[in-house]
C-alpha positions as MATLAB code, in Angstrom:
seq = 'XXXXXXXXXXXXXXXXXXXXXXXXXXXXXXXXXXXXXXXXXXXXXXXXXXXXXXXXXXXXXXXXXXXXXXXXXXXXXXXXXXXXXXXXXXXXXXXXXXXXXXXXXXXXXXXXXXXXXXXXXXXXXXXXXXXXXXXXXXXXXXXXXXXXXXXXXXXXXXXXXXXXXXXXXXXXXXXXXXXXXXXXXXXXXXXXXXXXXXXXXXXXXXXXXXXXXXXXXXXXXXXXXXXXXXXXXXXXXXXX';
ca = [
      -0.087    3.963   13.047;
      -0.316    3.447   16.268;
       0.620    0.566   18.386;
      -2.159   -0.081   20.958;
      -3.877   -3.558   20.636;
      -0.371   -4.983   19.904;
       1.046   -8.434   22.204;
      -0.003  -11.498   23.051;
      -2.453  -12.983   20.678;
      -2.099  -10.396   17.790;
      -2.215  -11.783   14.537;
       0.975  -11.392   12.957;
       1.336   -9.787    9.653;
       2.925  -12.199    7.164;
       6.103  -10.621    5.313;
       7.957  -11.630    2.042;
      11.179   -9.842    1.559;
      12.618   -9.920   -2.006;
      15.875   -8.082   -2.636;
      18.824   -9.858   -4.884;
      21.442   -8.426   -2.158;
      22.059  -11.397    0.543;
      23.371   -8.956    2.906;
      20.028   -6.402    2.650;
      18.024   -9.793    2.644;
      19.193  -11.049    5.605;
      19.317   -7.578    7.423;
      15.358   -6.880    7.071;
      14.564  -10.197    7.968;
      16.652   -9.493   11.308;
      14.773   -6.337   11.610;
      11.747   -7.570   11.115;
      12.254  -10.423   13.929;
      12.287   -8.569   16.259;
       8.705   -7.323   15.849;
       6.512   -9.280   18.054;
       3.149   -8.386   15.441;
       5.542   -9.165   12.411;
       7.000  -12.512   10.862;
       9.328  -12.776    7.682;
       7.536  -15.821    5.849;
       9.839  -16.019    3.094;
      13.103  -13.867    1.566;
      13.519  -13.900   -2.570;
      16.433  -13.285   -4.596;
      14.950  -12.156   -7.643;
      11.437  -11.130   -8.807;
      10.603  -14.585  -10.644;
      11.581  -15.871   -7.235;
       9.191  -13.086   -5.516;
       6.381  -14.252   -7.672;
       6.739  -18.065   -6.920;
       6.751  -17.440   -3.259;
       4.333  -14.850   -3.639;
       2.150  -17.635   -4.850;
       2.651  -19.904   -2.600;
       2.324  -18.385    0.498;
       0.184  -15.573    0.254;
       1.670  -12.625    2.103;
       0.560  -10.084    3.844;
       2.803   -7.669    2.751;
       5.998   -7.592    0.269;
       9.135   -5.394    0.344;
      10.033   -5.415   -3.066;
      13.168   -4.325   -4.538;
      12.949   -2.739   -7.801;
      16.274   -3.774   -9.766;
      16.697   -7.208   -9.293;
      17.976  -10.021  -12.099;
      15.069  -12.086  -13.886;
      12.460  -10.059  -13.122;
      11.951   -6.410  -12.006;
      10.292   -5.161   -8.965;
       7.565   -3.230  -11.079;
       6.819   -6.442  -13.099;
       7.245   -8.451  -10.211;
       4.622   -6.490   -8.780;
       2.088   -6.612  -10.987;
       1.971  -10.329  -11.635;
       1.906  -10.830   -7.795;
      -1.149   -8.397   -7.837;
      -2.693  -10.351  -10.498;
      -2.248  -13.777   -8.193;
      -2.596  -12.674   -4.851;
      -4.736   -9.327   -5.464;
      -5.250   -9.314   -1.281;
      -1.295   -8.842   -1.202;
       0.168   -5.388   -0.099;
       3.194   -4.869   -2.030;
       5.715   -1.642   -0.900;
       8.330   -1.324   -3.589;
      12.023   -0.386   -2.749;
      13.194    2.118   -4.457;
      15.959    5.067   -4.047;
      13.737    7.234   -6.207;
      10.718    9.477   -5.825;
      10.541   10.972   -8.514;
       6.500   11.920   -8.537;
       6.262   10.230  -12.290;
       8.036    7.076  -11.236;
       5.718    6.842   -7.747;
       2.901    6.989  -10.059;
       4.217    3.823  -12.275;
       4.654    1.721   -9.088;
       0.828    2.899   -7.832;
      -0.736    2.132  -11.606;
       1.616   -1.097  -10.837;
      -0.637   -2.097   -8.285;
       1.820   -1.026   -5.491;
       0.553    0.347   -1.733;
       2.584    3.135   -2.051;
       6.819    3.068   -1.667;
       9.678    2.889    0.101;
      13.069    4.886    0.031;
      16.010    2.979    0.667;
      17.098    5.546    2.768;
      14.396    4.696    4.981;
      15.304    3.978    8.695;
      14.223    0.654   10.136;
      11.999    2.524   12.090;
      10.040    3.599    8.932;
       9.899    0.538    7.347;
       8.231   -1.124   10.627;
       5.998    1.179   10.543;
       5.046    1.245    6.894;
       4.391   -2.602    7.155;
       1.850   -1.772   10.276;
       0.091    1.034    8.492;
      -0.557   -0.725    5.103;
      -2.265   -3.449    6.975;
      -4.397   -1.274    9.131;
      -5.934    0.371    6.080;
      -3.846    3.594    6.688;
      -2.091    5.501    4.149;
       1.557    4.840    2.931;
       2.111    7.856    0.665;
       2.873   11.407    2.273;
      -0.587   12.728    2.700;
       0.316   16.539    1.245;
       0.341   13.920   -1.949;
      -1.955   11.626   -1.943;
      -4.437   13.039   -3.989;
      -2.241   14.408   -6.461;
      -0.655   10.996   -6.913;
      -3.810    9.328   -6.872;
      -5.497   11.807   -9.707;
      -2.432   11.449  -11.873;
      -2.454    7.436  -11.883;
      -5.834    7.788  -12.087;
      -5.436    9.537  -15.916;
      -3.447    6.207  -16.607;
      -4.374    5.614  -20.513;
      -4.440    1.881  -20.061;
      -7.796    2.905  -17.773;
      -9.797    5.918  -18.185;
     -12.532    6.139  -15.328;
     -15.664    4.165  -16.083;
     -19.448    5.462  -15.809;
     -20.619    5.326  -12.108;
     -21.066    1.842  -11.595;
     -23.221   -0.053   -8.713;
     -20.578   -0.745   -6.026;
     -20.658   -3.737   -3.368;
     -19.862   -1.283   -0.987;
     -21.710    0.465    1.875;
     -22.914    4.132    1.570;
     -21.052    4.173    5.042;
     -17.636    2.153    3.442;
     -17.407    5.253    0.613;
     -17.618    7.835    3.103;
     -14.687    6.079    4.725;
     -13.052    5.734    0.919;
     -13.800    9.533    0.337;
     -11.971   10.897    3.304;
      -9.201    8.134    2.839;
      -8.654    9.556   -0.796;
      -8.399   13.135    0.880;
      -5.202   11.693    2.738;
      -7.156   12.115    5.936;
      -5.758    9.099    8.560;
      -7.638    6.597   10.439;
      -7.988    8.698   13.229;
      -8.922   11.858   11.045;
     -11.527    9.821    9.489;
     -12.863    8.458   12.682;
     -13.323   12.352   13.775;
     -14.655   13.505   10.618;
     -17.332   10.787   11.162;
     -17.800   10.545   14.666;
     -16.835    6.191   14.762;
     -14.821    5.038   17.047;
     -10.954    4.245   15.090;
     -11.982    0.164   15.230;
     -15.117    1.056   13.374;
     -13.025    3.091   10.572;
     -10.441    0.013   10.989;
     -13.357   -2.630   10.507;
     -15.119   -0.598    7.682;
     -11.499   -0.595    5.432;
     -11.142   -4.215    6.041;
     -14.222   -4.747    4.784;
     -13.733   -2.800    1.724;
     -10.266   -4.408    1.024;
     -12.175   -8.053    1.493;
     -14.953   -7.230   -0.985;
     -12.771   -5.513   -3.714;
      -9.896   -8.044   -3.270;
      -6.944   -5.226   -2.912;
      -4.659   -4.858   -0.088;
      -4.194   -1.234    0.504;
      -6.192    1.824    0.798;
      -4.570    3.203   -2.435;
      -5.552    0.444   -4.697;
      -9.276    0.690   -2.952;
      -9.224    4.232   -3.933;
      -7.772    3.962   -7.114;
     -10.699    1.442   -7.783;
     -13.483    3.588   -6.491;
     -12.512    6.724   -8.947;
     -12.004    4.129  -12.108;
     -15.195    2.745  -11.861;
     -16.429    6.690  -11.007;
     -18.368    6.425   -7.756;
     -16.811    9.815   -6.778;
     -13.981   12.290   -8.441;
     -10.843   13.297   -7.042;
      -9.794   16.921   -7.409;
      -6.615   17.991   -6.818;
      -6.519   20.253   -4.448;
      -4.216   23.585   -4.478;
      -2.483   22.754   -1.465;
      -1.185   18.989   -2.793;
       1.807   19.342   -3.551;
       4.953   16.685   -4.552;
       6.980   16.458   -0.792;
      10.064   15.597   -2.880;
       9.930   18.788   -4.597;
      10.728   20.421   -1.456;
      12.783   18.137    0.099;
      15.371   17.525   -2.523;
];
């Protein structure tokens, strides 16, 4: 994402960090404070904890670990998407494994995080979940998306009248191709706050926080497919 527009006056995006390591706890929150668009609003040891706090102050965004005591990350994760479905949550997690990224995504998850991640990446990540961009690697996306979208728990649904704008599914069409803000706002010829202001409107009126869960919506309820195309391919398969 990038970084114009940010400074004086910005709304800040509100993080919860759970992690049951004090040490990683305290280390993101330092990270994080030193982001002038970014404030920690609450750490959690545990996912029960995560939930509670989840609750009660409605994030923006969590950074959820996935083995923690109580309650695991994935779990953790879907009750906080059940109570605070406007709540981005990026999972921890030092695998990615494409069958495990799809349990985190039909988890209600933005998308993931390696631990290996730099602080760099993670920064980023927060930004780009909140400005409707995409947090999975985009060669991916629409493999990802198709397979959690063959989830038995939810086979796709007849087309379905959606609350959405003709204008608001091209921008979900092109943002289920992987294509970025700025791709999108070329493809269309809008200006990148117009593509910005159309995916906050479709997050607001289907209650999600990410651009994955607004696309995984769209194909359940069947207002357009999702092919895989030949070129998607699994990054990890060629990076491990």
């Amino acid at each position: 994402m990038d970084e114009e527009g940010l400074g004086t006056g910005i709304v800040k995006v509100r993080v919860l960090i759970a992690d049951d390591h004090a040490v990683l706890r305290e280390g993101m929150r330092q990270l994080l404070a030193k982001e002038l668009d970014i404030e920690v609003v609450g750490l959690a040891a545990d996912g029960a904890e995560a939930v509670r706090l989840a609750e009660e102050l409605a994030p923006d965004v969590v950074i959820m670990d996935i083995v923690m005591p109580r309650l695991n990350g994935i779990e953790a994760t879907k009750r906080i998407k059940k109570i605070c479905p406007g709540t981005a949550v990026l999972p921890l997690t030092a695998y990615d494994d494409e069958r495990y990224v799809v349990g985190l995504l039909e988890a209600g998850a933005a998308g993931y995080l390696l631990k290996s991640s730099s602080g760099r990446e993670i920064v980023g990540a927060i930004r780009a979940v909140r400005a409707g961009e995409s947090v999975l690697h985009p060669s991916a996306t629409t493999r990802l998306l198709a397979r959690a979208l063959r989830s038995p728990r939810e086979p796709p649904a007849a087309p379905a009248t959606s609350p959405l704008t003709e204008r608001e599914l091209d921008v979900l069409r092109l943002a289920a191709r992987g294509l970025s803000n700025k791709e999108i706002s070329q493809e269309l010829a809008l200006s990148l706050p117009t593509v910005k202001a159309h995916l906050a409107n479709v997050f607001n009126k289907l209650a999600v926080g990410s651009r994955t869960e607004a696309v995984l919506w769209a194909m359940r309820k069947g207002l357009f497919p999702l092919e895989e195309r030949p070129g998607d391919a699994w990054p990890g398969a060629k990076e491990h």
